[in-house]
C-alpha positions as CSV (number, residue, x, y, z in Angstrom):
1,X,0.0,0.0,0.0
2,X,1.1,3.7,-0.8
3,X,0.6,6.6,0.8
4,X,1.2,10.3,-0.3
5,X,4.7,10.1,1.1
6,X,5.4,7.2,-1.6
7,X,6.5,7.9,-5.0
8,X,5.7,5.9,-7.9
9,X,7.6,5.8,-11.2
10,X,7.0,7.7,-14.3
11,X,7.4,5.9,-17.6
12,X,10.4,7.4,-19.6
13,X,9.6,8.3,-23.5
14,X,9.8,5.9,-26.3
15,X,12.8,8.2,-27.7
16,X,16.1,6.1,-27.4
17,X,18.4,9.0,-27.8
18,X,16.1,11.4,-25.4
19,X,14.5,8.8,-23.2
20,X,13.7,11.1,-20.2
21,X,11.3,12.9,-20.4
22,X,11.4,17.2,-20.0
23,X,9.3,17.1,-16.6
24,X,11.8,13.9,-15.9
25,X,15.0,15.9,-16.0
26,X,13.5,19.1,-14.6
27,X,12.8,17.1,-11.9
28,X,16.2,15.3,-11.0
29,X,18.0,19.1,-11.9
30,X,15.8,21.0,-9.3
31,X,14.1,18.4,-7.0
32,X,17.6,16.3,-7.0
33,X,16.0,12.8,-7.9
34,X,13.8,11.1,-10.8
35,X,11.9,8.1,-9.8
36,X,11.3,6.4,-13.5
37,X,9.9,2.9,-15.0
38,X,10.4,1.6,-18.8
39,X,14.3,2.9,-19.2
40,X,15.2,-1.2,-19.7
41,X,13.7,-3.3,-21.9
42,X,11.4,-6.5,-19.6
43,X,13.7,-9.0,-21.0
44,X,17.0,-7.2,-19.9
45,X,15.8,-6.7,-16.5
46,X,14.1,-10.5,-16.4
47,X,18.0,-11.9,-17.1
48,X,19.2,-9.8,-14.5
49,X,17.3,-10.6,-11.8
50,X,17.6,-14.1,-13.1
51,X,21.8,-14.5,-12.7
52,X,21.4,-11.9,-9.6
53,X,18.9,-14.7,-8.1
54,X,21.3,-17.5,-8.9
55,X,24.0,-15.8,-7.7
56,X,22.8,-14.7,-4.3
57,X,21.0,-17.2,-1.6
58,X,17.4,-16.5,-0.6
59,X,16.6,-14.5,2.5
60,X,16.4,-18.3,4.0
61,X,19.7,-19.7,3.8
62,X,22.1,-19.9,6.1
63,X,24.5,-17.8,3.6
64,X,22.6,-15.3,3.5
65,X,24.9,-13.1,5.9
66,X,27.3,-13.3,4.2
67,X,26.4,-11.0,1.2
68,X,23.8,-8.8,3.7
69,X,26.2,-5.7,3.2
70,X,26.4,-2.6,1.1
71,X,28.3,-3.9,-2.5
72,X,28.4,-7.9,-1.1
73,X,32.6,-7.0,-0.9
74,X,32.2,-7.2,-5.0
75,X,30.4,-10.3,-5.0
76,X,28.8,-9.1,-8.8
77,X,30.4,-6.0,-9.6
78,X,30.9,-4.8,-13.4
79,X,32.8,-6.4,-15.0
80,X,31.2,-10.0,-14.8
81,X,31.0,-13.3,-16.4
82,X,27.1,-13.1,-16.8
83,X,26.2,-10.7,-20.2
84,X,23.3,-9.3,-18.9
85,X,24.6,-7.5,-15.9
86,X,27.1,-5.9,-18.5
87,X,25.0,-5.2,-21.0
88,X,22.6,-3.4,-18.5
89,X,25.6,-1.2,-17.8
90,X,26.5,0.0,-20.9
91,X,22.8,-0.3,-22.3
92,X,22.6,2.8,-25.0
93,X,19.1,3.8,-23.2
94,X,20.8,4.3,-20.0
95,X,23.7,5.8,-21.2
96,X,21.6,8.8,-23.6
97,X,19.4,9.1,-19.9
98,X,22.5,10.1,-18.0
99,X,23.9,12.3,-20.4
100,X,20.3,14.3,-20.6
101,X,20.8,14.6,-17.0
102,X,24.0,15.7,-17.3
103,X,23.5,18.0,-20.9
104,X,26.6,16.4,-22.5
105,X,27.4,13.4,-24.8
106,X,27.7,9.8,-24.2
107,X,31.8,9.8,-25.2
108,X,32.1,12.3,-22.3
109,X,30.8,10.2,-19.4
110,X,32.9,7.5,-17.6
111,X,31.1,5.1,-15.9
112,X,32.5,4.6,-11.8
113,X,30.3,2.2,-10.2
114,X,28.1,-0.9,-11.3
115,X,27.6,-3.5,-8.0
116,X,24.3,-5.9,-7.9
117,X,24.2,-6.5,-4.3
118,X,21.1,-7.9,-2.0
119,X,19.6,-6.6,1.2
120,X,18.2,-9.0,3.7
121,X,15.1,-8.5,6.3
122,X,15.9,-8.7,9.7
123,X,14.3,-10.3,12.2
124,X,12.0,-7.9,14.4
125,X,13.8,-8.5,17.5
126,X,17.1,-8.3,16.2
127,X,20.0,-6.8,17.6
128,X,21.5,-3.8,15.2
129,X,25.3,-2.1,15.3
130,X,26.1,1.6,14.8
131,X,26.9,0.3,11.5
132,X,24.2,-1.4,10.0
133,X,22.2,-0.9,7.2
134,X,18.6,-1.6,8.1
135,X,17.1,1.3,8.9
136,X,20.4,4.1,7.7
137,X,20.4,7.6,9.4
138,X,20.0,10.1,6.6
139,X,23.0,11.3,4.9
140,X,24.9,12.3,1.2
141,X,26.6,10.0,-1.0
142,X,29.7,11.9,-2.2
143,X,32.7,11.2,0.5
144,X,32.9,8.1,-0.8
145,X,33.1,8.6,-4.7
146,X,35.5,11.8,-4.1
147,X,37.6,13.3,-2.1
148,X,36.5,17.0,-2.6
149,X,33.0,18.4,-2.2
150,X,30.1,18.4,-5.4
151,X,30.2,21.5,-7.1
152,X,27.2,24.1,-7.1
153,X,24.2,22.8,-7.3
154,X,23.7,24.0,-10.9
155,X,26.5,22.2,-12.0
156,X,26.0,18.7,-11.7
157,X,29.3,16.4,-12.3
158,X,27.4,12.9,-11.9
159,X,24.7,10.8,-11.8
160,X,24.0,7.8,-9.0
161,X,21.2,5.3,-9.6
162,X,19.7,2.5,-8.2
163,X,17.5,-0.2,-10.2
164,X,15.5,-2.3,-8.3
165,X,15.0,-5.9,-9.1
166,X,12.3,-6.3,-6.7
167,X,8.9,-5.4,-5.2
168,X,8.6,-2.9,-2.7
169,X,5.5,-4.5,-1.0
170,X,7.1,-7.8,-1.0
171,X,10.5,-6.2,0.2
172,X,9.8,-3.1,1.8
173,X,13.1,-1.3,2.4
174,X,12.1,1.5,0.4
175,X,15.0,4.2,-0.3
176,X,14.0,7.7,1.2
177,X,14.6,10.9,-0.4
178,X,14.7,14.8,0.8
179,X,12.8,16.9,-2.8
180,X,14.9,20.1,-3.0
181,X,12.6,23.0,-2.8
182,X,14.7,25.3,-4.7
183,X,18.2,27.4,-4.0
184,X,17.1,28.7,-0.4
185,X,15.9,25.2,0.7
186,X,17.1,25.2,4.5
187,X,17.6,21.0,4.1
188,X,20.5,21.7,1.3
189,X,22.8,24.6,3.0
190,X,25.9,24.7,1.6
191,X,28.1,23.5,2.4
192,X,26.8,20.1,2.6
193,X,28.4,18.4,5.3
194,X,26.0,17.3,8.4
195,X,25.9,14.3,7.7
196,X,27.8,11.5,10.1
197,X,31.2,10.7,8.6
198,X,32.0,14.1,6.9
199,X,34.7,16.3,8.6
200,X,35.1,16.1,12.0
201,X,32.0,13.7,12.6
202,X,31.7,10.2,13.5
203,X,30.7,7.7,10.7
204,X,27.9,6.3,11.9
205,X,25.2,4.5,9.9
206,X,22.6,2.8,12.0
207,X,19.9,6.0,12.1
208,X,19.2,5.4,16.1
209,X,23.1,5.8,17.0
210,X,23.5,8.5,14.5
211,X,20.6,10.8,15.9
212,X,21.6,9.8,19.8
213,X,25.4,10.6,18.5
214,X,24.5,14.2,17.3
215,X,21.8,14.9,20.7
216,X,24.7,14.1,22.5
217,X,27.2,16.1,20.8
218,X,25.5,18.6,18.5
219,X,22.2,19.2,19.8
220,X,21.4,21.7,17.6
221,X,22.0,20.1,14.6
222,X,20.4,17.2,15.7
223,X,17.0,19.3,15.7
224,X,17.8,20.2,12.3
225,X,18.6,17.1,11.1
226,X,15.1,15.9,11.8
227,X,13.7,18.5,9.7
228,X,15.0,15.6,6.9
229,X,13.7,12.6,8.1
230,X,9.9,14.9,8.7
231,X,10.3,16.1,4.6
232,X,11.1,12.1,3.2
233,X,9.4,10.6,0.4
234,X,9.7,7.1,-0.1
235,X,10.0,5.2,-3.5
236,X,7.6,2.7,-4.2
237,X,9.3,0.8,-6.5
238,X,8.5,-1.8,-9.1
239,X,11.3,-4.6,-10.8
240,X,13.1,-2.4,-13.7
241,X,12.3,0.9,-12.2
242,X,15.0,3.2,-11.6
243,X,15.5,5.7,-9.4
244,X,18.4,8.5,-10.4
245,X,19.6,10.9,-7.9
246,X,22.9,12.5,-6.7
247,X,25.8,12.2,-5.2
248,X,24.0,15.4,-2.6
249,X,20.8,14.5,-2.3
250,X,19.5,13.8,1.3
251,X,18.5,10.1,1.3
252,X,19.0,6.7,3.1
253,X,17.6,3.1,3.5
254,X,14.7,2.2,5.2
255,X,14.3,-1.1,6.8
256,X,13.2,-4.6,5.1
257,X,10.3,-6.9,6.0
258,X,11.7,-9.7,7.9
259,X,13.2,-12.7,6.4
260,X,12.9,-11.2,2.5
261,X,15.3,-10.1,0.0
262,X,15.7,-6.9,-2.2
263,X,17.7,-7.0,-5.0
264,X,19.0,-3.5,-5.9
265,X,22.1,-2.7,-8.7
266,X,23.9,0.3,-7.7
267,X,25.7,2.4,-10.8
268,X,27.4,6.2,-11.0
269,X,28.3,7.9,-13.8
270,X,30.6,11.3,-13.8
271,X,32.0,13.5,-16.5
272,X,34.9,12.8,-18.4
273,X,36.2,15.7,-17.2
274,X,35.7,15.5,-13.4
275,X,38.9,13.6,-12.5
276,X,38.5,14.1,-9.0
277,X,35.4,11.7,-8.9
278,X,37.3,8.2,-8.3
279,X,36.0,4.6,-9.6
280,X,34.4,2.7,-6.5
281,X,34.8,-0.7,-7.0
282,X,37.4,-3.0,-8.4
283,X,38.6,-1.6,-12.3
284,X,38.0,-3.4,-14.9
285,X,41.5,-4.1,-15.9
286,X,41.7,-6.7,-12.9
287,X,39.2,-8.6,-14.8
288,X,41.7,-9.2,-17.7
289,X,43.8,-12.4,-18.0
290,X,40.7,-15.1,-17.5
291,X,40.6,-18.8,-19.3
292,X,37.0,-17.2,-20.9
293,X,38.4,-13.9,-21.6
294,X,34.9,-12.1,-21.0
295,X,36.2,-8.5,-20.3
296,X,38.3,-8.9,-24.2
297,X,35.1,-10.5,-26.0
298,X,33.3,-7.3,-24.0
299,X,35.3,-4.9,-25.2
300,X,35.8,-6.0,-28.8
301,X,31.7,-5.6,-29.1
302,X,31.3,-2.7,-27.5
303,X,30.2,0.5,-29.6
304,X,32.3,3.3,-29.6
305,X,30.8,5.3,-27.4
306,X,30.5,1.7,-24.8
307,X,34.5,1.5,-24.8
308,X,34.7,5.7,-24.0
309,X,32.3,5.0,-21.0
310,X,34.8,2.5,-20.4
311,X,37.5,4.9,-20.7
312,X,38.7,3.7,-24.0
313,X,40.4,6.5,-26.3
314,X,38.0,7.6,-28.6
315,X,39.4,7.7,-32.6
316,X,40.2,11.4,-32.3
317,X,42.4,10.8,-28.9
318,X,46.0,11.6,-29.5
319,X,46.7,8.2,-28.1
320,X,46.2,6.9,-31.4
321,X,48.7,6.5,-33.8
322,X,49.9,4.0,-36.4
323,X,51.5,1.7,-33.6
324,X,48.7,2.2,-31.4
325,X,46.6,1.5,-33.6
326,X,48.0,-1.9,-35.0
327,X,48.9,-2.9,-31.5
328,X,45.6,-2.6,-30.2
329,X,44.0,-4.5,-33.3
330,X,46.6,-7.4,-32.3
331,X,45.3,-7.5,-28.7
332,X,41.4,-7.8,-29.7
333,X,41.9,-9.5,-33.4
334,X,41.2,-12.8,-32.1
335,X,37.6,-11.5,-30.7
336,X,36.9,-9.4,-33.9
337,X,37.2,-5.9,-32.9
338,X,37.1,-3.8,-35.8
339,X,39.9,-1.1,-35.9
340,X,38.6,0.9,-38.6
341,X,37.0,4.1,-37.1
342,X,40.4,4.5,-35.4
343,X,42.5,4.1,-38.7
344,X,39.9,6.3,-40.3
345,X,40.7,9.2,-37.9
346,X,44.0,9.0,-38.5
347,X,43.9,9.4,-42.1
348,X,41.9,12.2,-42.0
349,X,44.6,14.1,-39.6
């Protein structure tokens, strides 16, 4: 059941290079989130959740523990031997989304983060840490994917996401977001940094402890910190919706039904150009050197503008030259990768 603090998806437009929608983008620009359903095709997201399901026990098993943590310690992060994790990643849809959001081009986006991971329901009498995840005290995303501070709010660097793989009245654990009211909103003061973990504060992630931490030692922003938790929204999400937000919006998890299991796919995606924005997971290089070779196959069939998300050179990089260029094509020749477009820029130098 919703309520008017739940947010349902909107469906994106049938436009593959423009899929979101004006009121879509206007929306995660001012408000700082986009709650949207349709950006995947059913069959992508039905493999997904498939090799996810496979791949992760039930809420039932005895392993379950084990992966019951933010990322699953990279349990099926991107690269990975199952295709339709990594084609969800660099799907074109996506891609064209992000770089709406961002008002760029595909080439100049690099993608940072892609990690399926599960969440598990605890049991209603169950003991919690300062650090766990259940029910998270409200906070920003960006001190760990940089080490500096998001630029003005008009000048957006990244895009986070999360698609769900699961149904939000089966699940619960609904992610909570704070809407931006504009560029005097008292929630988003600049600079944004009372949050636990930032500066001088404690890192704490268990919302009880945080909000006990900061009455103890900051009353007064504890009383304004409940100011976010009053103005939440919660998403009321549906398998293959997506929710994209940013690396300073005010958000955090809310807890699961007991003994159930979310499946949620965490990805980022910065500009080319913002350096200081680092890659969260494992790189893809480490996935090089294996008996199947899935990362060269991957590569070799990427588009163009795939391999630049990848950080590939582009054909008009001045990494390219004659040797480059033939030494590359030995590399990939036995998976097919044509090396035309990047002879072709060269001969038009």
């Amino acid at each position: 059941m919703t309520s008017q603090r739940h947010i349902t998806a909107t469906a994106v437009s049938a436009d593959s290079q423009a899929p979101l929608t004006q009121e879509q983008v206007k929306q995660w620009q001012h408000s700082g989130f986009a709650l949207v359903s349709g950006l995947f095709e059913a069959e992508l997201i039905t493999a997904v959740t498939h090799q996810a399901e496979m791949h992760y026990p039930d809420a039932n098993s005895e392993r379950a523990g084990a992966f019951n943590d933010f990322g699953s310690a990279g349990a099926l992060n991107f690269p990975t031997k199952e295709p339709a994790l990594n084609a969800l990643t660099l799907a074109p849809r996506l891609l064209n989304a992000v770089a709406q959001l961002l008002d760029t081009q595909v080439p100049q986006l690099r993608l940072t983060q892609s990690d399926l991971w599960p969440k598990y329901g605890q049991e209603q009498n169950a003991k919690t840490s300062k650090q766990d995840n259940q029910d998270q005290r409200i906070h920003v995303d960006y001190p760990n994917h940089t080490t500096v501070h998001p630029s003005p709010w008009d000048r957006p660097e990244a895009v986070e996401m999360i698609v769900y793989y699961s149904d939000h009245q089966d699940t619960g654990g609904a992610t909570a977001v704070v809407p931006r009211q504009g560029p005097d909103d008292p929630a988003y003061r600049w600079p944004i940094v009372d949050s636990p973990g930032i500066a001088d504060l404690n890192y704490i992630n268990n919302r009880e402890a945080a909000e006990q931490y900061f009455a103890q030692q900051r009353p007064q922003l504890a009383r304004w910190r409940q100011q976010l938790y009053e103005r939440e929204r919660y998403t009321a999400f549906k398998p293959g919706d997506v929710l994209l937000y940013r690396h300073d919006t005010w958000h955090r998890g809310t807890p699961m039904q007991p003994n159930s299991r979310r499946l949620v796919h965490n990805l980022t995606y910065r500009k080319a150009a913002a350096e200081w924005y680092s890659t969260l997971h494992i790189g893809w290089a480490w996935s090089a050197y294996r008996d199947n070779k899935f990362l060269e196959r991957l590569i070799a069939g990427c588009s163009l503008n795939q391999r630049a998300v990848l950080g590939f050179p582009q054909p008009n990089s001045d990494y390219w030259c004659t040797e480059t260029i033939a030494a590359v094509g030995a590399r990939y020749a036995p998976f097919g990768m044509d090396m035309t477009p990047y002879v072709r820029a060269q001969e038009n130098l």
